[in-house]
C-alpha positions as CSV (number, residue, x, y, z in Angstrom):
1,X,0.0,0.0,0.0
2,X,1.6,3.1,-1.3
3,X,0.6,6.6,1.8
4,X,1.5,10.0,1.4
5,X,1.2,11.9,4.6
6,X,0.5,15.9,3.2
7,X,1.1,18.2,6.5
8,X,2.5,21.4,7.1
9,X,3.5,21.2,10.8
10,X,6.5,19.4,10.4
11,X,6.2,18.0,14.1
12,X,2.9,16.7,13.1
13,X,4.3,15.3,9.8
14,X,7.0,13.3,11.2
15,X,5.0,12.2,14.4
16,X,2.3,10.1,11.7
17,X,5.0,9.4,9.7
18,X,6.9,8.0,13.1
19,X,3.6,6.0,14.1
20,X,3.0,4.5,10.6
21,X,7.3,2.9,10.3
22,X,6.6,1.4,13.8
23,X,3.3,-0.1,13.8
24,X,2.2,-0.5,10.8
25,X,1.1,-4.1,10.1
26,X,1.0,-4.1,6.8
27,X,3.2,-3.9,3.2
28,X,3.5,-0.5,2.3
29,X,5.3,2.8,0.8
30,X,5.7,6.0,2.6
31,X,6.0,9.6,1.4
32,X,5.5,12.5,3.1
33,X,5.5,16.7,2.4
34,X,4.7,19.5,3.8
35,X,2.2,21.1,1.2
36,X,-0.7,20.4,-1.1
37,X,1.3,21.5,-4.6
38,X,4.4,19.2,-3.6
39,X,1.8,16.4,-3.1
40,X,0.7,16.6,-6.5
41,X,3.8,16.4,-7.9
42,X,4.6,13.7,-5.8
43,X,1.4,11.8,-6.4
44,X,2.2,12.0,-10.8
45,X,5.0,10.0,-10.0
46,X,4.1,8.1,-6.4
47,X,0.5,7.4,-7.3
48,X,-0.4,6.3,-3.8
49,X,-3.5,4.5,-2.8
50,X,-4.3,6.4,0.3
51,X,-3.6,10.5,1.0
52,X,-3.7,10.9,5.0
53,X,-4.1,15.1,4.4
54,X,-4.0,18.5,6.9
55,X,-7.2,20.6,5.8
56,X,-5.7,23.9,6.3
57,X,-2.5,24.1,4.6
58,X,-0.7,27.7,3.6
59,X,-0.5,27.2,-0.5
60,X,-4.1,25.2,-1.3
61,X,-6.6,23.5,1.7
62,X,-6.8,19.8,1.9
63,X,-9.9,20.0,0.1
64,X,-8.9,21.6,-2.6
65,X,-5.9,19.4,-3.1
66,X,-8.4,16.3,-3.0
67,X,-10.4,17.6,-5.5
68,X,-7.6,18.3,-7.9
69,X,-6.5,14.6,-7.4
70,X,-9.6,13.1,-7.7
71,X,-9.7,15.2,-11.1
72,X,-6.4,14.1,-12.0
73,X,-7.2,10.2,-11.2
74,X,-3.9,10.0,-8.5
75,X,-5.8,9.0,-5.8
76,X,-9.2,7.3,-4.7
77,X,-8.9,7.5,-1.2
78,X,-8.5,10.5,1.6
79,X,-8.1,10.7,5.4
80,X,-8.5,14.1,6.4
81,X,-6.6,15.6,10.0
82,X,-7.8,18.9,11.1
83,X,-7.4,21.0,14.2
84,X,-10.7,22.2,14.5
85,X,-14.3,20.2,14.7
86,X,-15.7,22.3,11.6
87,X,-19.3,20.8,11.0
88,X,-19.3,22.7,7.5
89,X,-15.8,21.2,6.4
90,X,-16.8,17.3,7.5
91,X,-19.7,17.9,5.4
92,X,-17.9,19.1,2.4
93,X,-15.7,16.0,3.2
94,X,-18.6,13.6,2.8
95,X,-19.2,15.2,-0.1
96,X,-15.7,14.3,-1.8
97,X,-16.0,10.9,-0.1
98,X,-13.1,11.2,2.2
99,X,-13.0,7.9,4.1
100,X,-12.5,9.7,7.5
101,X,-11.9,13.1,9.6
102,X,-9.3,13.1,11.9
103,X,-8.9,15.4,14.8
104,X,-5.8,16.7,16.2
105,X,-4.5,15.6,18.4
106,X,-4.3,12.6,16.9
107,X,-5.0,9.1,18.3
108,X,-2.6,6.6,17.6
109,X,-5.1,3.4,17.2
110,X,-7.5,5.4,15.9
111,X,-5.0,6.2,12.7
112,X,-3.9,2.4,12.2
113,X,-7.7,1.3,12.5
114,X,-8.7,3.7,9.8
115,X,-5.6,2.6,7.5
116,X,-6.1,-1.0,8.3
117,X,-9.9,-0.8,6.9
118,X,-8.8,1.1,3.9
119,X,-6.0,-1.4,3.0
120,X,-8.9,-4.1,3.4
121,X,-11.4,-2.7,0.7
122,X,-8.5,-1.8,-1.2
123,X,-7.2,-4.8,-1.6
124,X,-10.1,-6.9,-1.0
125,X,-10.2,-7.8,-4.6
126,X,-6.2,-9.2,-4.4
127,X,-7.0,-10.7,-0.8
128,X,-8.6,-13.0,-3.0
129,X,-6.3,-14.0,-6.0
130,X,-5.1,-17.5,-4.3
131,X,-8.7,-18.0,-3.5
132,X,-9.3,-18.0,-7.0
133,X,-6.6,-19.3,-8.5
134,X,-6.4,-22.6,-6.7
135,X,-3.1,-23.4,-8.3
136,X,-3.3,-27.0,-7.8
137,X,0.0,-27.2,-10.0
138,X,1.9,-25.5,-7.5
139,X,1.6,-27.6,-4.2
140,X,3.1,-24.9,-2.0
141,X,0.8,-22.6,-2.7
142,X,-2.3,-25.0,-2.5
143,X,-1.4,-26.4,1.1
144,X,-3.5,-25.3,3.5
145,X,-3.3,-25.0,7.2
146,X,-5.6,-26.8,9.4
147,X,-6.0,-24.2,12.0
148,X,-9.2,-25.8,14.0
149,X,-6.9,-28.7,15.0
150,X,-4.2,-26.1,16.2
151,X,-3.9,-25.9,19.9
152,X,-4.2,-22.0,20.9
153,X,-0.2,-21.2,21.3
154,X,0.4,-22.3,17.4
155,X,-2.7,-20.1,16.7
156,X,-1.1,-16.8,18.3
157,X,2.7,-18.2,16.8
158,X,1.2,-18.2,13.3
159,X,-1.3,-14.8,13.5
160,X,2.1,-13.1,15.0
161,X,3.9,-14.8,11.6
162,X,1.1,-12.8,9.7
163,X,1.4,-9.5,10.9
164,X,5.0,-8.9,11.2
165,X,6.4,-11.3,8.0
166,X,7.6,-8.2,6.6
167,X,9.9,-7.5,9.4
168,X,13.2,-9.4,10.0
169,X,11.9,-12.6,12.4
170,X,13.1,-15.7,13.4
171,X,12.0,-18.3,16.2
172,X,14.4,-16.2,18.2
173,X,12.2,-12.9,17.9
174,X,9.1,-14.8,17.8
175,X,10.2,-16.6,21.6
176,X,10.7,-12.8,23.1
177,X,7.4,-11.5,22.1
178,X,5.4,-14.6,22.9
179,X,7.5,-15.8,25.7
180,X,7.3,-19.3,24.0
181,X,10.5,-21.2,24.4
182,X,12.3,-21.6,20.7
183,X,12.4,-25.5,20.8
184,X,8.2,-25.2,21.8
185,X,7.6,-22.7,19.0
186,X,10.0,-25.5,16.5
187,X,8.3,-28.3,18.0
188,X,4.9,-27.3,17.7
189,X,5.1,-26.1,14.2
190,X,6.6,-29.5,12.8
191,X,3.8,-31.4,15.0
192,X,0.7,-29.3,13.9
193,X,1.7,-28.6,10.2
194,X,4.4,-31.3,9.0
195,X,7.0,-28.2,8.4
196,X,9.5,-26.2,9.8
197,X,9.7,-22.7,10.9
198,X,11.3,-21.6,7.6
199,X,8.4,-23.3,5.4
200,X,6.1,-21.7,7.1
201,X,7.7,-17.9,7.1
202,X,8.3,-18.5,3.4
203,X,4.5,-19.9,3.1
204,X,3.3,-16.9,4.8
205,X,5.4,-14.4,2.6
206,X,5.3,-15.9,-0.9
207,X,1.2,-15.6,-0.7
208,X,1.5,-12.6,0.0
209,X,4.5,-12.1,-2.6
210,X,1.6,-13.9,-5.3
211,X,-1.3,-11.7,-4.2
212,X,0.8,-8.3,-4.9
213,X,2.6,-9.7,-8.2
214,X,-0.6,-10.8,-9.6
215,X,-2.8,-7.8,-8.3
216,X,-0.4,-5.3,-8.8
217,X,1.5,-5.7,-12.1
218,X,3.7,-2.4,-12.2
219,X,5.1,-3.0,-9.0
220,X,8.8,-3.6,-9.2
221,X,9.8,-7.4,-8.0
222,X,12.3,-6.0,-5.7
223,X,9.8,-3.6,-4.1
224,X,7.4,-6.6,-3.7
225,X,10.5,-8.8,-2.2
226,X,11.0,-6.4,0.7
227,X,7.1,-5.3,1.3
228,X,7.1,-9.4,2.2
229,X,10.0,-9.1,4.3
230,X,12.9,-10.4,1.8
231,X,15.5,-7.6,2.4
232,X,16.4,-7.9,-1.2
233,X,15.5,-9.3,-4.5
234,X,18.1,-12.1,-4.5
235,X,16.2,-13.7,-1.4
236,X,12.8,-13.5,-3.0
237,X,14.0,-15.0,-5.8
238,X,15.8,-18.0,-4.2
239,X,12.6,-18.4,-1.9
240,X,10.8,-18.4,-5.2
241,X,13.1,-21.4,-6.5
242,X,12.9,-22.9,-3.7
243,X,9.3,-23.2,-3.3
244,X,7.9,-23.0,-6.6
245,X,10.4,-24.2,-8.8
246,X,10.1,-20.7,-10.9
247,X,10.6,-17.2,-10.8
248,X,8.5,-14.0,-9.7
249,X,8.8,-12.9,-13.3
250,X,8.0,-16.3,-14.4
251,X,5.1,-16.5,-12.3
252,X,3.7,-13.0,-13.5
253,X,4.1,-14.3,-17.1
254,X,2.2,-17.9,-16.5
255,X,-0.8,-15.7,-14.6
256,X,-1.4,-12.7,-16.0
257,X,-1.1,-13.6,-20.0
């Protein structure tokens, strides 16, 4: 998911910015300027998929530069911050369809709950390219887990596997966060699932590798390798051998031709 934060107040610019790098769950791109021109400009190269905007600004209001988007196709959807609870300008929002107002001070769940549901309907559509694609000639990605006969600890292992995979984490990482010992976490994972800790990280990543190289076709491989946690394009490759036997190029010709 591609975000560009548009705020003046450059302590208010940096502290979303801040809050987004450290808690976001989710893949994404970040940019972020201090004014509503700059953002166009920005957008014509960046088009993002969300604009989190201040709606008083010095050189054009947050309105304004959502309207101008919206007329240039460079974004569909619009969070809106403001300082003030301005009845007339939240109904002048409804009207552009922003997906939410925001008031300053801003709360930090409140942000990431509001990101998190527009990354959903955004890609609902690519949440569901494995779904639809069965690929039953690619046995990796057609094994599925059998979570109702998981025992509760392997459920919390495997949902903490899903929201951080694009971070750097081991068994190790996994053991300090859950307070699991590593040899549990290893043991448990081979018992429940008939694989280790590494087939099931590189499980979790390359669907999610699949669903942005199939749903997302100018993305750049080596962007999509480290949105899925691969810190560079070599790994995502050799995980792609590994796995499937092919390339992310190869996989994007086979599937979208």
């Amino acid at each position: 998911m591609k975000i560009l934060v548009v705020e003046d107040e450059t302590n208010v610019r940096e502290g979303i910015v801040s809050i987004l790098q450290m808690n976001l769950a989710i893949p994404y791109k970040l940019k972020s300027c201090a004014g509503s021109a700059q953002a166009i400009a920005i957008s014509e190269q960046f088009y993002p998929d969300l604009v989190i905007t201040d709606i008083e600004m010095p050189d054009m209001s947050g309105l304004e530069l959502i309207r101008r988007m919206k007329a240039k196709n460079l974004c569909s959807a619009f969070v809106i911050l403001s300082g003030h609870d301005n009845f007339a300008y939240a109904q002048q929002a409804i009207r552009y369809g922003v997906v939410d107002y925001l008031l300053k001070p801003l709360e930090k769940e409140q942000l990431l709950d509001v990101i998190q549901k527009i990354y959903g309907s955004l890609h609902q559509d690519s949440g569901n390219v494995l779904a639809a694609r069965p690929f039953t000639e690619l046995p990796f990605l057609a094994w599925e887990m059998d979570r109702d006969a998981m025992p509760s600890s392997l459920q919390r292992i495997i949902r903490y596997m899903e929201k951080n995979y694009m971070k750097e984490i081991s068994q190790q990482s996994i053991s300090e966060e859950l307070f699991f010992h590593t040899s549990y976490i290893s043991s448990l994972i081979n018992k429940y699932t008939d694989h280790n800790f590494a087939y099931l990280l590189d499980y979790i990543r390359i669907r999610k590798a699949v669903e942005l190289l199939l749903s997302e076709p100018d993305l750049a491989v080596a962007e999509v390798g480290v949105l899925v946690g691969y810190s560079n394009e070599r790994r995502l490759y050799a995980a792609f051998q590994r796995r499937l036997n092919m390339t992310p190029g190869d996989l994007r010709k086979i599937y979208l031709e």
